[in-house]
N, C-alpha and C positions, 0 to 999 in steps of 0.2 A: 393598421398599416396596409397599406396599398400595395398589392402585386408590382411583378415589375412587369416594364412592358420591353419589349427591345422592337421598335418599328412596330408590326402590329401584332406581336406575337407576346402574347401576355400569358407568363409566367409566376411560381408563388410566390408568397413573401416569403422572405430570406432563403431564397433559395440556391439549390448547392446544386452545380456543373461537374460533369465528370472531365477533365482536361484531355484532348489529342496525343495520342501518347501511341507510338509505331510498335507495330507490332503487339502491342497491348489491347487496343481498345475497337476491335472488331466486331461484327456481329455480335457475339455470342457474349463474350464478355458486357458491350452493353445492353443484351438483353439483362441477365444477372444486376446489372448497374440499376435499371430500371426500375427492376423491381424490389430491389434496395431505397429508390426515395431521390438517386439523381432528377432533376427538375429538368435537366438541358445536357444534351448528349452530344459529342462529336467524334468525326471520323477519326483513323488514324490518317497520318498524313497521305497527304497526295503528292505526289510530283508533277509539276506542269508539264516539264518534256515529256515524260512517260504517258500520261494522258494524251497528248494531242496527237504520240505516236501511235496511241493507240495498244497498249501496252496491259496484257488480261489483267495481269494483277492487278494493276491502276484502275484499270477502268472496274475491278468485282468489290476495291472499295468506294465504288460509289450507290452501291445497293443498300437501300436503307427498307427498315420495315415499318410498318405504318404503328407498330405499339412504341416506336423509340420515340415520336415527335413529343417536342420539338427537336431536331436534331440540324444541327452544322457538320459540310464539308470544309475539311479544313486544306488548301493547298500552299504548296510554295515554290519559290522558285526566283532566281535572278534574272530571268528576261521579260519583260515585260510584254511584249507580243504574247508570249507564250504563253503568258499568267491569263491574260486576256483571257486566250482565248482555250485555256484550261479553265477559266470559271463560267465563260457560257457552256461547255461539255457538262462541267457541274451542274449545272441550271436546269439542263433537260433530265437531270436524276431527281428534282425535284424535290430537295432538302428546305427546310425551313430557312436558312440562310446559308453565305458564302460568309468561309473564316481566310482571314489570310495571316498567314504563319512567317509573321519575323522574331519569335523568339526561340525558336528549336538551335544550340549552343553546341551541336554535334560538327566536330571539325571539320569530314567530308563535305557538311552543309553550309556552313558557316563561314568558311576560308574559300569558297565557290562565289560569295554575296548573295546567298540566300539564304531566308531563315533569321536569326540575327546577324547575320552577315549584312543585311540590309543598315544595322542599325552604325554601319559606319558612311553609309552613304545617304542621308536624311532627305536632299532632293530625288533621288531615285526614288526611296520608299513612297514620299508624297504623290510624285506622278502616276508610281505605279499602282496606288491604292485609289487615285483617282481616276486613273482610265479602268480598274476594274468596275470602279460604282456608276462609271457611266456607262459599261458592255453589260449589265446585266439588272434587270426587275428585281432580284430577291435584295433583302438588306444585306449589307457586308458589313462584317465586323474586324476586326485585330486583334491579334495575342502576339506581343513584345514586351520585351524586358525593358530595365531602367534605363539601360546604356550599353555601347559594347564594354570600354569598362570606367572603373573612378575619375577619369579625365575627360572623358568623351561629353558629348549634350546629354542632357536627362529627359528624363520624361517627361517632364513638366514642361519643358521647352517644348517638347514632340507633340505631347496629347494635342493643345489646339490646333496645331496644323493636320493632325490627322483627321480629327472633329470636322473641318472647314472640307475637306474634302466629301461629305456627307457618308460616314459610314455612322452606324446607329448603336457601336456601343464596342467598349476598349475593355480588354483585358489585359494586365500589369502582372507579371512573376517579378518579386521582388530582388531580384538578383541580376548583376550585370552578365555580359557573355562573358567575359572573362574569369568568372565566379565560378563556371559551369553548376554545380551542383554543390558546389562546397560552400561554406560557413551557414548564415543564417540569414534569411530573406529579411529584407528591410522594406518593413509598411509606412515607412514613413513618407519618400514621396507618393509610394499609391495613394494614399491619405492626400496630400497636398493636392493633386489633381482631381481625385473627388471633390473635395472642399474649392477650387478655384472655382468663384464666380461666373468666369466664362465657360463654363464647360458644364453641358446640360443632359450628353450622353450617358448612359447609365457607365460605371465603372466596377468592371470585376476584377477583386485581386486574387492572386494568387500564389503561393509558396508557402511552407512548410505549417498547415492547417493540417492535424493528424487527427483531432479527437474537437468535443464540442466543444471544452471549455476554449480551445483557439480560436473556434468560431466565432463564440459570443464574443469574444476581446475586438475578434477584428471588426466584426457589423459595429459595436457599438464603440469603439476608439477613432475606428477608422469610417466609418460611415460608408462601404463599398456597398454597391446594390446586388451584388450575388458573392462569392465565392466557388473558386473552381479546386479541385480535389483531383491533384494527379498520382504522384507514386504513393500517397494511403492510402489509395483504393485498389495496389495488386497486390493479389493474395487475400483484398478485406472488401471485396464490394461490399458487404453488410455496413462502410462505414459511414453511408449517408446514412443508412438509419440510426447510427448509434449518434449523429451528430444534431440529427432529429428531435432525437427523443430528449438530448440534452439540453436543444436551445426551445423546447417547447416544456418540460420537467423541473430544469437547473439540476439535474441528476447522472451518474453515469446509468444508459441500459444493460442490463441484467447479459453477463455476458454470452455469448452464444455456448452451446458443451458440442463437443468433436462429431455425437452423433447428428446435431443439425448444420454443421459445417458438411459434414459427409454429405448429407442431401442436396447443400445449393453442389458440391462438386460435381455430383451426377449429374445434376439439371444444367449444369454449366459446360462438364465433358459429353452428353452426349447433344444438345443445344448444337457445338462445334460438329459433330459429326452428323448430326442433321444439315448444318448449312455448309461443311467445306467435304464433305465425305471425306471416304479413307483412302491413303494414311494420311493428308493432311491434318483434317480435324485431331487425329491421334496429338499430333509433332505441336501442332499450334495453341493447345487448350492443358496438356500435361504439364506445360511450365510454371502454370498457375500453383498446380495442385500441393506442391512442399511446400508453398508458400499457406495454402492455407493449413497447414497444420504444423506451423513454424512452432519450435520450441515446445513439442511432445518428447518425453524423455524417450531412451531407447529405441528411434526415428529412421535409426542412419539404413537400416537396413530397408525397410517399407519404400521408404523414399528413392532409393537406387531402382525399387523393384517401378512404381510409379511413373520414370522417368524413361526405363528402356523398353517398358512392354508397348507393345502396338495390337493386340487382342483386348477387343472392346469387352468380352466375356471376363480376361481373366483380369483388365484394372478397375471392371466392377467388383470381381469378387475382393480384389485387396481392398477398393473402399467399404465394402462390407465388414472386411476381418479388421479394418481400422475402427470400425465406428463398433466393435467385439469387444477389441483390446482396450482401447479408450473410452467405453460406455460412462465415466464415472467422471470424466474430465470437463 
C-alpha cells in the first residue's frame, strides 16, 4: 500500500490524525500524541479576528515544534478579508499546511457563520476557501461536516466545489451541525465522496473511531485515505497506538497498568509546564489527568486532590502514591 501524500507532504499508510480540538490539543498534549503514533497533528483552533489583532494567546498557538511535523494550523472565522489574511499570519509560523475549520458546531461559533456556520452559506465557504488557496504557498485543507442539518446540501454536493477550488485534501465528521455531538456518525456519505469518480483529493473521515477494530471497518468499507481521532484521544493519547497495533496484529494491544499511564502523565504535566510555565501549565495539563485514570475504583478522593493542587512537588507525589495504590491495575 502506498503512503498518502497530501500535496507534497507524504505521510504513512493508514494513517491516523489527531483532530483540532480547543483547548485540547496544545503543545504539550501533541507532543504526548506523537509519540503515541499520530501521523498528522493540528493546532487547536485559531480565530482570524484574534490573530490579525494581534491577540498573544492566538498568536502562542501558532508555535509549532519541529518533532510535531507534519502538523496543520487550523483557523476560522466568517470574514473572509480576515481569514485571508489570518492564513498568510499563519504562513509565516511555518506549519506544514493551512486547515480551514467549517465544522466546529459550538453555538458562539456557528450561529456567528463561522465554523459550520459556513455550512449554511456554501458560496461564501467556496469563495472564501478559494481566496485563501490563492493568499498563501502552503497547501490548505478543509474539515466540515455533512450538512448544517438533514435538509440542508450534503457533502457530496460540497466536496467537488471545494476540490475545484484547489485545496489538497478534505476531511468529513460524520455528523451534521445540527447533530452537535449526539447519535452516531454516518460513513456513509464520507464513503460516497471517497468513491466519486471525480474527486481525486485524498478523503479523511472522521467520527466516532474509538478502538482499532473501527478503524479497520472504516479504511476497508469506506475506503477514506486517513482517519482523524478527536475526543478518543483525551484522557488516551496512547490510542493511536493501540489502533496501531490492531490494524497491523488484527489484535487488541495488551492494555496499558496505571503505573505506565502514571509516567506518560508526568511526561505530559510537566511537558505543559515546560512550555506554558506556571500556574498556567498547572490549570491547562491537570484536566487531562482524571481522565487518564477514569474508572479506578475508590478515585473520588485522589481526583479532587489532582484537580485543585497548583504545586508541581506535591501532584508529583500523588501521581507517585497513585501508581503505590494501583501498582496491580
Amino acid at each position: 500500500m502506498k503512503k498518502l501524500k497530501i500535496d507534497n507532504i507524504e505521510i504513512a499508510e493508514n494513517p491516523l490524525f489527531l483532530a483540532p480540538m480547543e483547548d485540547i490539543t496544545d503543545r504539550s498534549f501533541r507532543y504526548i500524541c506523537k509519540e503515541f503514533g499520530a501521523d498528522m497533528l493540528y493546532t487547536e483552533f485559531v480565530a482570524s479576528e484574534a490573530l490579525i489583532r494581534d491577540i498573544y494567546k492566538s498568536k502562542t498557538k501558532l508555535i509549532i515544534d519541529k518533532p510535531e511535523r507534519p502538523v496543520g494550523i487550523q483557523l476560522y472565522g466568517h470574514n473572509i478579508d480576515a481569514m485571508v489574511e489570518a492564513a498568510k499570519i499563519a504562513e509565516e509560523a511555518k506549519p506544514d499546511l493551512i486547515d480551514i475549520n467549517y465544522g466546529c458546531p459550538v453555538r458562539k461559533i456557528a450561529t456567528r457563520g463561522a465554523g459550520a456556520g459556513m455550512l449554511r452559506d456554501i458560496p461564501k465557504m467556496i469563495e472564501m476557501t478559494k481566496q485563501i488557496v490563492d493568499a498563501v504557498k502552503l497547501p490548505v485543507t478543509v474539515k466540515t461536516r455533512l450538512s448544517w442539518d438533514h435538509e440542508s446540501t450534503k457533502i457530496d454536493e460540497i466536496a467537488e466545489r471545494l476540490q475545484d477550488t484547489g485545496i489538497k485534501a478534505l476531511t468529513i465528521h460524520g455528523r451534521t451541525r445540527n447533530q452537535l455531538y449526539k447519535g452516531t456518525s454516518d460513513w456513509t456519505l464520507i464513503g460516497k465522496v471517497k468513491n466519486n469518480p471525480n474527486i481525486f483529493i485524498p478523503i479523511i473521515g472522521n467520527g466516532d473511531v474509538k478502538n482499532g477494530r473501527d478503524a479497520r471497518e472504516k479504511f476497508e468499507r469506506y475506503g477514506v485515505d486517513a482517519i482523524m481521532i478527536g475526543r478518543a484521544a483525551i484522557g488516551k493519547p496512547w490510542v493511536f497506538k493501540e489502533i496501531k497495533h490492531y490494524l497491523e496484529f488484527g489484535e487488541e494491544m495488551t492494555p496499558l497498568t496505571v503505573p505506565e499511564k502514571v509516567q506518560i502523565a508526568k511526561k505530559h504535566f510537566l511537558k505543559a509546564i515546560e512550555i506554558k510555565g506556571l500556574p498556567r501549565g498547572y490549570y491547562e495539563s491537570r484536566r487531562h489527568f482524571s481522565l487518564y485514570f477514569k474508572g479506578l475504583p475508590h478515585f473520588k478522593e485522589t481526583r479532587l486532590k489532582l484537580l485543585t493542587s497548583v504545586n508541581t512537588d506535591e501532584i508529583l507525589e500523588i501521581l507517585n502514591n497513585i501508581e503505590n495504590t494501583y501498582k496491580d491495575f
